[in-house]
N, C-alpha and C positions, 0 to 999 in steps of 0.2 A: 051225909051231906052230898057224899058224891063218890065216883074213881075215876081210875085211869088205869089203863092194864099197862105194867112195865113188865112182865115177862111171859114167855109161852113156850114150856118145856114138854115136848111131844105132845101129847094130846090133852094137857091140862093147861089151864089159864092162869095166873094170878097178875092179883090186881094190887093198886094199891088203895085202901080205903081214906076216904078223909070225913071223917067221925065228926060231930054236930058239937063236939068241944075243940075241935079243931086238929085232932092229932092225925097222924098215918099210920095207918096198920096193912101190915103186906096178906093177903089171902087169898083163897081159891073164888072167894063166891060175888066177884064183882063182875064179872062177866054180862049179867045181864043190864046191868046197867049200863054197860058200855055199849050192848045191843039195843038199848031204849032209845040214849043218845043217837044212835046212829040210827035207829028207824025215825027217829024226831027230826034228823037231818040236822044236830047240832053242835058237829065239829067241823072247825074252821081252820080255814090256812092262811098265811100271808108272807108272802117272800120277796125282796127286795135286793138284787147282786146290785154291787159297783165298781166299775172298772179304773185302775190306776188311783187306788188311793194313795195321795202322801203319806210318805210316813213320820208317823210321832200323830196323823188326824184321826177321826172317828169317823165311820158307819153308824149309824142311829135308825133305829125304829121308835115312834113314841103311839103308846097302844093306850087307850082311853076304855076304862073297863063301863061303858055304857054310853048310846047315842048322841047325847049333847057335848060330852070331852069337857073338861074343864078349863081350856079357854073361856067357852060360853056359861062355865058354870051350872051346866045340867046335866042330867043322866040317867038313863033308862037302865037301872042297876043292873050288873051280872057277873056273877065270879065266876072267874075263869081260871082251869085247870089247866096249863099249859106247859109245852115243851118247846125250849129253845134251841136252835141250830145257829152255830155261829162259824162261817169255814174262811178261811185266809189262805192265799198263796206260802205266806212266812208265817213269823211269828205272830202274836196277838196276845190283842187283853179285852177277855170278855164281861163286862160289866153291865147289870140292871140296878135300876134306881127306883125307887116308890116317892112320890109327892111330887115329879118333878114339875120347877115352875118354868112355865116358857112365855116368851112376847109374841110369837106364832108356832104355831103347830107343824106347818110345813106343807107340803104336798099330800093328799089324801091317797093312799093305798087301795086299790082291788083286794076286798078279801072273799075266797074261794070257801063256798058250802064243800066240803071233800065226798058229803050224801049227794052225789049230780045227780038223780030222780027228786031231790030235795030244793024247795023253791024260799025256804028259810034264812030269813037272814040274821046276819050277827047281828048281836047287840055291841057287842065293841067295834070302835074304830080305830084305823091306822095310819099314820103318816110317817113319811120321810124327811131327813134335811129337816129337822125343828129346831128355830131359834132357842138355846137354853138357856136360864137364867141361870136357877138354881139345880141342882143335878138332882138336889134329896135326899133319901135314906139309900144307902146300897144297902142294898139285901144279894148279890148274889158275885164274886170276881175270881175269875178264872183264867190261870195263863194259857194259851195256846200254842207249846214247845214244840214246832217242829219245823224248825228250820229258822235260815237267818239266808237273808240273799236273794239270792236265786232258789225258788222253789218252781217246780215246774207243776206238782199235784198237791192240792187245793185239801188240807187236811182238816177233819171237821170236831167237834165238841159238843156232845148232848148231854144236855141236864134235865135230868128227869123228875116228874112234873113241878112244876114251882106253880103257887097255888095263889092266883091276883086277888086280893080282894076287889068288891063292889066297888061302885063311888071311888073309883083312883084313877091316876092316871102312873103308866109305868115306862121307866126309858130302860130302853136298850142300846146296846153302846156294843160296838168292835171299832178298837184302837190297834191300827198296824204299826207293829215295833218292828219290822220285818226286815229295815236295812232299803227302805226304796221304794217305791208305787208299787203296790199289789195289787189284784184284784181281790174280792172278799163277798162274803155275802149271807143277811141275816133270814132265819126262816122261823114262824111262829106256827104252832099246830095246836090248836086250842079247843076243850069242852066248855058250853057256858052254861051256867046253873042261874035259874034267878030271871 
């Protein structure tokens, strides 16, 4: 169905595979496919900093795994193989949600082809700051322990690859528990299949 290389030990690749019943299998021979993707120009970026957040508020990305988003109830299917970055000054709590329901979407996101000879565009879209109703299913919460206060360097969390289904829509969430205004900031680096 698809990969993503999560490691590269000297001169060997491994990947992680995601099998047509759905599992992960870690191996060497995914490699080319991550070279198809990438001569297809079909990995994408999207990154969103924010400066002085409250603390005890949220950072949110909300990412629509196909062109209409589910505001509008359509979608140009595509599952997406993704990795999240979530960095905070302080502390943090990293949370995504599947089915989430909102009464606006938000500001619409720049998302970057990372193939720049590639004129390919995503099928998912991204915004920021969306009205949330219901938050959803969590599927993924992670504490972000390094620090309380005063942080001066911005310490980060990656999770590797979390696998969106088609037809969804997904929220991202950084909650600064840091002790004060932080700045923070979320980054999406995504394969789309479909």
């Amino acid at each position: 169905m698809g990969s993503v290389t999560v490691e590269d030990h000297g001169n060997k690749k491994y990947g992680l595979r995601i099998t047509n019943s759905g599992r992960a299998k870690v191996d060497s021979n995914t490699t080319d496919t991550i070279e198809r993707n990438l001569d297809a120009g079909k990995i994408f970026f999207v990154r969103r900093a924010a400066l002085e957040v409250s603390d005890k508020d949220y950072h949110q990305i909300l990412l629509y795994t196909g062109t209409s988003g589910a505001a509008s109830g359509g979608f140009s299917s595509a599952q997406i193989y993704a990795v999240v970055t979530a960095t905070n000054e302080g502390t943090g709590e990293l949370e995504i949600y599947e089915n989430t329901t909102v009464t606006t979407s938000g500001t619409q996101l720049e998302i970057f082809n990372k193939t720049r000879s590639s004129s390919e565009t995503a099928k998912a879209t991204a915004f920021h700051t969306p009205t949330v109703t219901i938050s959803g299913t969590r599927i993924c919460h992670r504490i972000l322990p390094f620090g309380s206060g005063e942080i001066t360097e911005g310490d980060q969390y990656k999770d590797t690859p979390i696998v969106f289904q088609a037809n969804k829509n997904y929220l991202v969430s950084l909650k600064n528990t840091g002790g004060g205004a932080k700045d923070c900031s979320l980054a999406l680096t995504w394969i789309e299949k479909g």
